[in-house]
VEXMI-96583 format. One record per atom (N, C-alpha, C, O): atom name; x, y, z. Coordinates in nm, 3 decimals, padded with zeros to 5 digits. Each point is the difference from the previous one (the first is absolute). Layout:
! VEXMI-96583
+------+---------+---------+---------+
| atom |       u |       v |       w |
+------+---------+---------+---------+
|   CA |       X |       Y |       Z |
...
+------+---------+---------+---------+
END
This chain:
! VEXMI-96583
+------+---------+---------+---------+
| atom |       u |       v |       w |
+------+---------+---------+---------+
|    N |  08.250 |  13.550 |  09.365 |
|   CA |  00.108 | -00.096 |  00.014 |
|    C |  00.001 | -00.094 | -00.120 |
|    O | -00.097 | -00.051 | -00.056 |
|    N |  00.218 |  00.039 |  00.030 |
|   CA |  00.022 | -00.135 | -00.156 |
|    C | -00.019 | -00.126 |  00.068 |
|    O |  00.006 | -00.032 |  00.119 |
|    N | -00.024 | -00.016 | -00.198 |
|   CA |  00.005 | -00.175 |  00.004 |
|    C |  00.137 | -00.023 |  00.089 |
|    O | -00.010 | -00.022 |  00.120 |
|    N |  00.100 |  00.027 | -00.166 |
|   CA |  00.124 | -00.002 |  00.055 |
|    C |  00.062 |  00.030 |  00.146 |
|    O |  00.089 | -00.058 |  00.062 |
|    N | -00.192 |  00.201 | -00.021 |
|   CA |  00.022 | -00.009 |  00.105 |
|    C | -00.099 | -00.076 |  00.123 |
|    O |  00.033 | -00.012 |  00.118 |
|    N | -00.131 | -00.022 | -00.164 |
|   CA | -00.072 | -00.048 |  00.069 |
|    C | -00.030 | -00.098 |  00.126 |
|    O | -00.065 | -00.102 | -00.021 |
|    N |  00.112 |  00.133 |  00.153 |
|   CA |  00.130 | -00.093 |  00.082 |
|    C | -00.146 | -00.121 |  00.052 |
|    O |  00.029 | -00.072 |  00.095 |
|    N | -00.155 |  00.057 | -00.146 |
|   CA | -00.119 | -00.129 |  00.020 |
|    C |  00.089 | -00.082 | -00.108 |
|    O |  00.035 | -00.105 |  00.054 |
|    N |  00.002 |  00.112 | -00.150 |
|   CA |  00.059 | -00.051 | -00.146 |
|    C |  00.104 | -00.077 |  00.048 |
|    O |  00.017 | -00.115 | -00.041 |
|    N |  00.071 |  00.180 |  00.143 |
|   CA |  00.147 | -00.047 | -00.017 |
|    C | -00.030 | -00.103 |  00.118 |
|    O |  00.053 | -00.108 | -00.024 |
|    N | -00.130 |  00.112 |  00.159 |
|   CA | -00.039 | -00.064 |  00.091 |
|    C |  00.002 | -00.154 | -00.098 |
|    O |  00.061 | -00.106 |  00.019 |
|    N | -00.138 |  00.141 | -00.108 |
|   CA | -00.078 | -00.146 | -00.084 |
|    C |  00.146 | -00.049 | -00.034 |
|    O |  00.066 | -00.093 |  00.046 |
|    N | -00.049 |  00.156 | -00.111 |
|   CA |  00.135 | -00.060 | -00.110 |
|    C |  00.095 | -00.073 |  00.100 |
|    O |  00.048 | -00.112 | -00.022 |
|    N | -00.027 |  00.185 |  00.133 |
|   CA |  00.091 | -00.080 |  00.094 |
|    C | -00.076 | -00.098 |  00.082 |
|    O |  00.057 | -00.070 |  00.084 |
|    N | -00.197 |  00.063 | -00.108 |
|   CA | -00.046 | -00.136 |  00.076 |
|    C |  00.002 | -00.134 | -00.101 |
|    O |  00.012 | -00.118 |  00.034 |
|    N | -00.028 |  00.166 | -00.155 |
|   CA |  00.032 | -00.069 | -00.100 |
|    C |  00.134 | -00.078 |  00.019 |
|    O |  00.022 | -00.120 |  00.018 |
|    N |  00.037 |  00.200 | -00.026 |
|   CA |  00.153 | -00.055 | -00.043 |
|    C |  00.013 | -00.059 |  00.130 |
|    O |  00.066 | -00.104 | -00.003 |
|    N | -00.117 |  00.147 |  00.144 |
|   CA |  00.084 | -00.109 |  00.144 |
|    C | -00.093 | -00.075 | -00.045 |
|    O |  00.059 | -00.105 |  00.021 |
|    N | -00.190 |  00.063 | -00.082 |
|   CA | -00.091 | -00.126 |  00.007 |
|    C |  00.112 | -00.107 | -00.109 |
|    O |  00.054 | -00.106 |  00.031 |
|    N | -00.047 |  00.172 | -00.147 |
|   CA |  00.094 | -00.060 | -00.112 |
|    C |  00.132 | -00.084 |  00.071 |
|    O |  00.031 | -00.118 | -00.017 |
|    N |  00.049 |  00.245 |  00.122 |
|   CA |  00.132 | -00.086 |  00.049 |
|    C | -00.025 | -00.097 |  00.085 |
|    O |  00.065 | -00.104 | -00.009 |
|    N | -00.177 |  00.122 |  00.121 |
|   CA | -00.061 | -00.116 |  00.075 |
|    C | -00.046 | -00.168 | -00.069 |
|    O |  00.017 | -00.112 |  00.048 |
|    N | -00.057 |  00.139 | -00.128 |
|   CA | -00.063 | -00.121 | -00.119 |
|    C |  00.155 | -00.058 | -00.024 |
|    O |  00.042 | -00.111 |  00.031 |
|    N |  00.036 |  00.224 | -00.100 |
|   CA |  00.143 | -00.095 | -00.068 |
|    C |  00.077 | -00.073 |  00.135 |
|    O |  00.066 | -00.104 |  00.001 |
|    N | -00.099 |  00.203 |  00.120 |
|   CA |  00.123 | -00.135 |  00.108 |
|    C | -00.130 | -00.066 |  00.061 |
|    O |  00.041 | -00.061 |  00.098 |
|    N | -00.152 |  00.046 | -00.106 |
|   CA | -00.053 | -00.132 | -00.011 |
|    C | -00.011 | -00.138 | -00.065 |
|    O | -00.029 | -00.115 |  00.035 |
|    N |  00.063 |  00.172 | -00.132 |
|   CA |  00.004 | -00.065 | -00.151 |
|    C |  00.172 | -00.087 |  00.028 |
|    O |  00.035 | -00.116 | -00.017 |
|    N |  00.032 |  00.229 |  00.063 |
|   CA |  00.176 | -00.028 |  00.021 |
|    C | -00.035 | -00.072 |  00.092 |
|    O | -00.055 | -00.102 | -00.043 |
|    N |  00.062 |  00.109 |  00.178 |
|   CA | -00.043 | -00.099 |  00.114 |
|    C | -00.055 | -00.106 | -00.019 |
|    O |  00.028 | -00.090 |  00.080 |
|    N | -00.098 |  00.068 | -00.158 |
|   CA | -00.071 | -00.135 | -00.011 |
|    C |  00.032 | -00.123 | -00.126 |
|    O | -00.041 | -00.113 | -00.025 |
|    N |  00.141 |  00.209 | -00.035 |
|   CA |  00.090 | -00.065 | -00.094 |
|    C |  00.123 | -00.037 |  00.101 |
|    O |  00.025 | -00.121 | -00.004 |
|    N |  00.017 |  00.157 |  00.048 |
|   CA |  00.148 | -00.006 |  00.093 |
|    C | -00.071 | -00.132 |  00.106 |
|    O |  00.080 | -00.090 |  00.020 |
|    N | -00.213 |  00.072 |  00.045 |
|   CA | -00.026 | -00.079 |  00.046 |
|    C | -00.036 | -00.153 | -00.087 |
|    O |  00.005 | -00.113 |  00.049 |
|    N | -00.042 |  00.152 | -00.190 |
|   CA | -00.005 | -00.122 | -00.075 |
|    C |  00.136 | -00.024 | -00.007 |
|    O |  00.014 | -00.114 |  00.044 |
|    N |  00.067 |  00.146 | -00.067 |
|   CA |  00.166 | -00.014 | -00.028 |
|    C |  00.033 | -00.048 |  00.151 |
|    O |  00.059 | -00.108 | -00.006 |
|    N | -00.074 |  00.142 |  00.110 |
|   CA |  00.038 | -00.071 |  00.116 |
|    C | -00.089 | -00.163 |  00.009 |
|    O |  00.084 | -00.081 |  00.039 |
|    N | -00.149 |  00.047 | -00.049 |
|   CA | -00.126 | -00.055 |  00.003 |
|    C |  00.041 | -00.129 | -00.086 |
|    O |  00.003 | -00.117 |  00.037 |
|    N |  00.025 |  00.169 | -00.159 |
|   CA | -00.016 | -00.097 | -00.093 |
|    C |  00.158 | -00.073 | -00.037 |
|    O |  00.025 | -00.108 | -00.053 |
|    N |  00.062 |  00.213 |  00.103 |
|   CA |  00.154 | -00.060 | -00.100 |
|    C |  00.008 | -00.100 |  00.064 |
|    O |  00.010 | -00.102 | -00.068 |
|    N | -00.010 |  00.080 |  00.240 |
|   CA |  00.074 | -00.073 |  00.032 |
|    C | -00.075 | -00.227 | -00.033 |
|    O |  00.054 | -00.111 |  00.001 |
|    N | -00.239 |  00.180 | -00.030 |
|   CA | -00.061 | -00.123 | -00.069 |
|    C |  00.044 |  00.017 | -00.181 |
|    O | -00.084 | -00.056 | -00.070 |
|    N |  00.144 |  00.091 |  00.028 |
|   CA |  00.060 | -00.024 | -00.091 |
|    C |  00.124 | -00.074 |  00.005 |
|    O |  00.015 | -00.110 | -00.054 |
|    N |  00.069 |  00.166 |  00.116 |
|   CA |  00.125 | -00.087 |  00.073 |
|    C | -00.012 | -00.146 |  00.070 |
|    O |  00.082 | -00.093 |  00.002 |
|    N | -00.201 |  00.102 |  00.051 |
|   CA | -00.054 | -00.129 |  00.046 |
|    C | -00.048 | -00.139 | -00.111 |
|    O |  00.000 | -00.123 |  00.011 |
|    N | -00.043 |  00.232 | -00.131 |
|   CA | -00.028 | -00.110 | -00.062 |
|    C |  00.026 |  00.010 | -00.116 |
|    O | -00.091 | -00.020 | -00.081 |
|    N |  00.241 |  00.058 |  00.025 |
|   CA |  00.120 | -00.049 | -00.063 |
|    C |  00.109 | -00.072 |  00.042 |
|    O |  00.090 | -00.046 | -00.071 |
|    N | -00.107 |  00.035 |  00.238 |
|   CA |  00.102 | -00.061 |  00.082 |
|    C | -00.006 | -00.162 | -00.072 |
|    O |  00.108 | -00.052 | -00.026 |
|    N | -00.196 |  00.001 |  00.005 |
|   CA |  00.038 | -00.145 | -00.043 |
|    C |  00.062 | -00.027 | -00.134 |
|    O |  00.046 | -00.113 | -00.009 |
|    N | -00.037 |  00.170 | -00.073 |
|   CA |  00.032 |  00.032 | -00.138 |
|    C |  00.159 | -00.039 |  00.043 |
|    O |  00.048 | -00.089 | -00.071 |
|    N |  00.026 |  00.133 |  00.159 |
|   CA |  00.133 | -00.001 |  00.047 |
|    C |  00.046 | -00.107 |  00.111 |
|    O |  00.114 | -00.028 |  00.037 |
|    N | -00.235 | -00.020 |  00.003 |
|   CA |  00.068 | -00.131 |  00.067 |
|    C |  00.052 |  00.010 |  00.133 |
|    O |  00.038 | -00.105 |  00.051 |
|    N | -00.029 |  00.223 |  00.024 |
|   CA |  00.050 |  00.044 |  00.133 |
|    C | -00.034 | -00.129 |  00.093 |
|    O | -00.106 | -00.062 |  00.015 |
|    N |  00.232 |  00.045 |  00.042 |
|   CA |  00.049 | -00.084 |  00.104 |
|    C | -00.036 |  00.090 |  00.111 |
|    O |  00.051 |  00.112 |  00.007 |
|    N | -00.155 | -00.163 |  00.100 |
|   CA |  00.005 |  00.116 |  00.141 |
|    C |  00.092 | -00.146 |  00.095 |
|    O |  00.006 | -00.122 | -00.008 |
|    N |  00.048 |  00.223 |  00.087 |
|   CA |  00.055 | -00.077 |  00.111 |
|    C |  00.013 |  00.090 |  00.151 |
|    O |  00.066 |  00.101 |  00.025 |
|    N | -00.143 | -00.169 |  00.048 |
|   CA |  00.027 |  00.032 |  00.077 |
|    C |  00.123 |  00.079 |  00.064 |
|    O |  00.111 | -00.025 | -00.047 |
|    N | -00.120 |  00.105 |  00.135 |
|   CA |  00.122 |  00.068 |  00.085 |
|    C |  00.014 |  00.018 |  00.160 |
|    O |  00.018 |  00.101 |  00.068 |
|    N | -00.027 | -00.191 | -00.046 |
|   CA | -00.036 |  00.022 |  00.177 |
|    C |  00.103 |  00.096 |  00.048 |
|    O |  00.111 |  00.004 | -00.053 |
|    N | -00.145 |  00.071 |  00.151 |
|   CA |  00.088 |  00.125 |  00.094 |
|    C |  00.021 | -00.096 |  00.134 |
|    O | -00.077 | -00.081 |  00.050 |
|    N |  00.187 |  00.113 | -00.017 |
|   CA |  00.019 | -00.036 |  00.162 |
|    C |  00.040 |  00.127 |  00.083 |
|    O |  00.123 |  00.010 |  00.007 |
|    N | -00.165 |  00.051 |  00.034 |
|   CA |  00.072 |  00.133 |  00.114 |
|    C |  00.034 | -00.020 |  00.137 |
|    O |  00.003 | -00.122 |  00.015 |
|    N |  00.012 |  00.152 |  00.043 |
|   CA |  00.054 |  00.019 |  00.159 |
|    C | -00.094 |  00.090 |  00.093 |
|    O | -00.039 | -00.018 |  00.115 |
|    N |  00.022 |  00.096 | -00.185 |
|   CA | -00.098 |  00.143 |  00.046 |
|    C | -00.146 |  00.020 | -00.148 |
|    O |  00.001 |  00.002 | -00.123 |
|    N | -00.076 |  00.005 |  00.198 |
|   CA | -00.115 |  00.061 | -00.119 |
|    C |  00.000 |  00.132 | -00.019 |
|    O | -00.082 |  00.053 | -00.075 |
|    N |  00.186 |  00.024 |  00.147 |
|   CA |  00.004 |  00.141 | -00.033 |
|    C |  00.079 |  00.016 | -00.137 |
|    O | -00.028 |  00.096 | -00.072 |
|    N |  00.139 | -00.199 |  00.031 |
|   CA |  00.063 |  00.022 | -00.151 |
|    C | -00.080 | -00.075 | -00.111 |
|    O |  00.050 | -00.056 | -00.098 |
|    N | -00.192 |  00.064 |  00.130 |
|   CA | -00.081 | -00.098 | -00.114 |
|    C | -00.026 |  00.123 | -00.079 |
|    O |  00.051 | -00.017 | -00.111 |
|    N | -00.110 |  00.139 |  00.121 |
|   CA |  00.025 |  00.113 | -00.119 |
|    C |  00.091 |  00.016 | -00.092 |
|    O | -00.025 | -00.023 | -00.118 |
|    N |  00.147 |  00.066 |  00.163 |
|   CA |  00.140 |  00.012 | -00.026 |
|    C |  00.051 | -00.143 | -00.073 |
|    O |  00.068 |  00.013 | -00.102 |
|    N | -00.089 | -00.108 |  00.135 |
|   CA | -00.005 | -00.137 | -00.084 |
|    C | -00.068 | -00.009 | -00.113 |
|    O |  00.053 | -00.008 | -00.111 |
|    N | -00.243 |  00.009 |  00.143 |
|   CA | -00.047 |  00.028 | -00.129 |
|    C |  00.031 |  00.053 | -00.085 |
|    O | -00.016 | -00.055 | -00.110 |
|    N |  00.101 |  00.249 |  00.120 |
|   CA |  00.015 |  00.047 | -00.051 |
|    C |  00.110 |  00.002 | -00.105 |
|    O | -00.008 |  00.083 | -00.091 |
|    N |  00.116 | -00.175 |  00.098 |
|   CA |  00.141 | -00.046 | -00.008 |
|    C | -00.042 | -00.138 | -00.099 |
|    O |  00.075 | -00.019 | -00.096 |
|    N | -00.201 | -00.084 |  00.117 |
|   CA | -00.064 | -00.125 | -00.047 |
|    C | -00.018 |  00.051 | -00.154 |
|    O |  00.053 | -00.035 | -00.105 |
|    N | -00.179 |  00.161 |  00.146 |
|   CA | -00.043 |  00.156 | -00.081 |
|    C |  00.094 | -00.037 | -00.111 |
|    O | -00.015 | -00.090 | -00.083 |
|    N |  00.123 |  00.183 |  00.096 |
|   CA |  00.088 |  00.066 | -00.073 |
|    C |  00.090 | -00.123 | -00.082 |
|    O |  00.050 |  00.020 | -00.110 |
|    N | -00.040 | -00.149 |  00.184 |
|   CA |  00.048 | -00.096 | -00.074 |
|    C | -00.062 | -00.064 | -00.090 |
|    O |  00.070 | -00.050 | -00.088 |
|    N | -00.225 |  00.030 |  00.080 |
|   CA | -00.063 | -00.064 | -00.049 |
|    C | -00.024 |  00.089 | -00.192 |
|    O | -00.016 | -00.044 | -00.114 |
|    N |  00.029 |  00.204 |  00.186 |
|   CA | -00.012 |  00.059 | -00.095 |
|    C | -00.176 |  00.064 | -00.001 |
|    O | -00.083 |  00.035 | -00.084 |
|    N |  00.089 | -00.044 |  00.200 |
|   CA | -00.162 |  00.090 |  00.006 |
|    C | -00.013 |  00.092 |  00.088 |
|    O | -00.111 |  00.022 |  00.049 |
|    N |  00.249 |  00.065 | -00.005 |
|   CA | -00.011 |  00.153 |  00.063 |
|    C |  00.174 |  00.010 | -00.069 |
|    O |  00.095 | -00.079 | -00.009 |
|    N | -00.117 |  00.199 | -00.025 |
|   CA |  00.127 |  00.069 | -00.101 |
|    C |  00.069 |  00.102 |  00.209 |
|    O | -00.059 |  00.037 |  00.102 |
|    N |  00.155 | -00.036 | -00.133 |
|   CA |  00.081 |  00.087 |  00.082 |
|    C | -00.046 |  00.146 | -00.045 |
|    O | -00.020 |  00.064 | -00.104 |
|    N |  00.013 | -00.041 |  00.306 |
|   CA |  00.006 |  00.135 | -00.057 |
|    C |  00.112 |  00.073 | -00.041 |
|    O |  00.099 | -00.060 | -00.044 |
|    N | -00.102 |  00.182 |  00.053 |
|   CA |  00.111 |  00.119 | -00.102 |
|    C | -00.021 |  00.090 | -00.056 |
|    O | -00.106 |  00.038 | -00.049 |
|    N |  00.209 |  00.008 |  00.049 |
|   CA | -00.022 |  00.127 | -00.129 |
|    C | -00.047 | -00.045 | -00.095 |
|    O |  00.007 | -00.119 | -00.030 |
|    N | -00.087 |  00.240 | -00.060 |
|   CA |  00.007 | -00.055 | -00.173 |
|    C |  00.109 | -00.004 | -00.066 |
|    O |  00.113 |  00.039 |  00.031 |
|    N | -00.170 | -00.110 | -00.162 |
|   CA |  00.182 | -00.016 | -00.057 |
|    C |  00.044 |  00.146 | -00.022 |
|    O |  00.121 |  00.010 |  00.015 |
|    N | -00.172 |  00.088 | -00.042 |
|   CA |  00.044 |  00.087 | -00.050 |
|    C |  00.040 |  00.079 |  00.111 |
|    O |  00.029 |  00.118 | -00.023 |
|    N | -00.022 | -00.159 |  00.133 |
|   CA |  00.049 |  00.074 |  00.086 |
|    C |  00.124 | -00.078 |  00.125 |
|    O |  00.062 |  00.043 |  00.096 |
|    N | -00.078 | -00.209 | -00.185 |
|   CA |  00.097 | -00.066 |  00.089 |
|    C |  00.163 |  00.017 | -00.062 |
|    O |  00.031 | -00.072 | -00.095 |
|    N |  00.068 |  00.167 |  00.151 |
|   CA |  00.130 |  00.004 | -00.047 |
|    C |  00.110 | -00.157 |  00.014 |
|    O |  00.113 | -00.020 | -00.045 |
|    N | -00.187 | -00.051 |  00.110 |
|   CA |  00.093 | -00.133 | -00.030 |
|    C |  00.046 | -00.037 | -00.133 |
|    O |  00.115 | -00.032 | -00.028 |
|    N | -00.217 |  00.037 | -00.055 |
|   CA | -00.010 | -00.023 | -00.125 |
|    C |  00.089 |  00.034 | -00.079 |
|    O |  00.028 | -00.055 | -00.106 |
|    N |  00.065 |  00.229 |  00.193 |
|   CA |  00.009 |  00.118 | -00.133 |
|    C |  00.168 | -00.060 |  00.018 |
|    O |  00.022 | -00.082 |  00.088 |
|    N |  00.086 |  00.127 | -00.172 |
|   CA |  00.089 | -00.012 |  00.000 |
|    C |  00.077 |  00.068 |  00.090 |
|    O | -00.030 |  00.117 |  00.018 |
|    N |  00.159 | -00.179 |  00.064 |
|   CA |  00.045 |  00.082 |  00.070 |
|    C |  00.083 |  00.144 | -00.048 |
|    O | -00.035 |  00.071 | -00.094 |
|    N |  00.156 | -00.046 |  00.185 |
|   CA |  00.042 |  00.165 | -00.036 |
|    C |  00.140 | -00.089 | -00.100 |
|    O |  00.061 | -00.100 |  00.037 |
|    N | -00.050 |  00.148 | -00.119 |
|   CA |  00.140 |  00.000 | -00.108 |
|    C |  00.115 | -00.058 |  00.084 |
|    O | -00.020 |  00.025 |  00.118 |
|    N |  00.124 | -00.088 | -00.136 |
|   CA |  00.103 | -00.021 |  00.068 |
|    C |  00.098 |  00.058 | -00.109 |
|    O | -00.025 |  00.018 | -00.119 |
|    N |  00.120 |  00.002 |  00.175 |
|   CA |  00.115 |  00.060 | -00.108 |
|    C |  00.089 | -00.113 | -00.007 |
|    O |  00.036 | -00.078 |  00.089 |
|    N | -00.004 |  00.084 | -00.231 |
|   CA |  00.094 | -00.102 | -00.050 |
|    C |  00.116 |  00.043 |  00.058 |
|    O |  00.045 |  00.109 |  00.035 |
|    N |  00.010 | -00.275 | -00.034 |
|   CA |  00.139 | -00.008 |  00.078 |
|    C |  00.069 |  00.018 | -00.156 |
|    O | -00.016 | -00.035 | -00.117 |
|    N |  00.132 |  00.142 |  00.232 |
|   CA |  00.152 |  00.026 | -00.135 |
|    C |  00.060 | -00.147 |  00.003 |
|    O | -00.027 | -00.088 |  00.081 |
|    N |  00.099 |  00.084 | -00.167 |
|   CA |  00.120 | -00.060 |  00.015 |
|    C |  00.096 |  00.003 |  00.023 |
|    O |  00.073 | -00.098 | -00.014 |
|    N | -00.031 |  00.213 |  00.059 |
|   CA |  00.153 |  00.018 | -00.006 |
|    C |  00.064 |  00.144 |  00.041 |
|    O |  00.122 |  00.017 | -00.004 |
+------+---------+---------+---------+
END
């Protein structure tokens, strides 16, 4: 048998390479957790640089069952949950409508 075919050889090579891909999404994972971790104390402490006014917002409801649905609406006003939707590339609001035909004159 050649080198080549040697299927103890290829066992290795592919434990190699899953040990290799295991390491890189560890490596990925624990970068993605410094990036969760850290932006938002970065944000925290450039916030004074800009002077932000907090003010209070008190809620009044009727029912505590629309306190989600409120938050979520508070959310979206404040500018810290985006709507859901299509992607743009798939939202046709955007696209132009169908041709209208020009009016004759006469």
């Amino acid at each position: 048998m050649s080198e080549a075919e040697d299927p103890a050889r290829d066992s290795r090579v592919a434990r190699i390479v899953v040990r290799r891909v295991v390491r890189y999404l560890r490596v990925v994972a624990l970068l993605i957790l410094l990036a969760v971790v850290l932006a938002p104390l970065a944000l925290y402490r450039a916030d004074p640089k800009y002077r932000p006014i907090w003010a209070r917002r008190p809620l009044c409801l009727r029912k505590g069952s629309a306190l989600p649905r409120t938050g979520l609406a508070a959310a979206r006003a404040e500018g810290f949950q985006e709507t859901p939707g299509l992607p743009a590339r798939l939202d046709r609001r955007h696209l132009p409508g169908p041709a209208t035909p020009a009016a004759s004159d006469g």
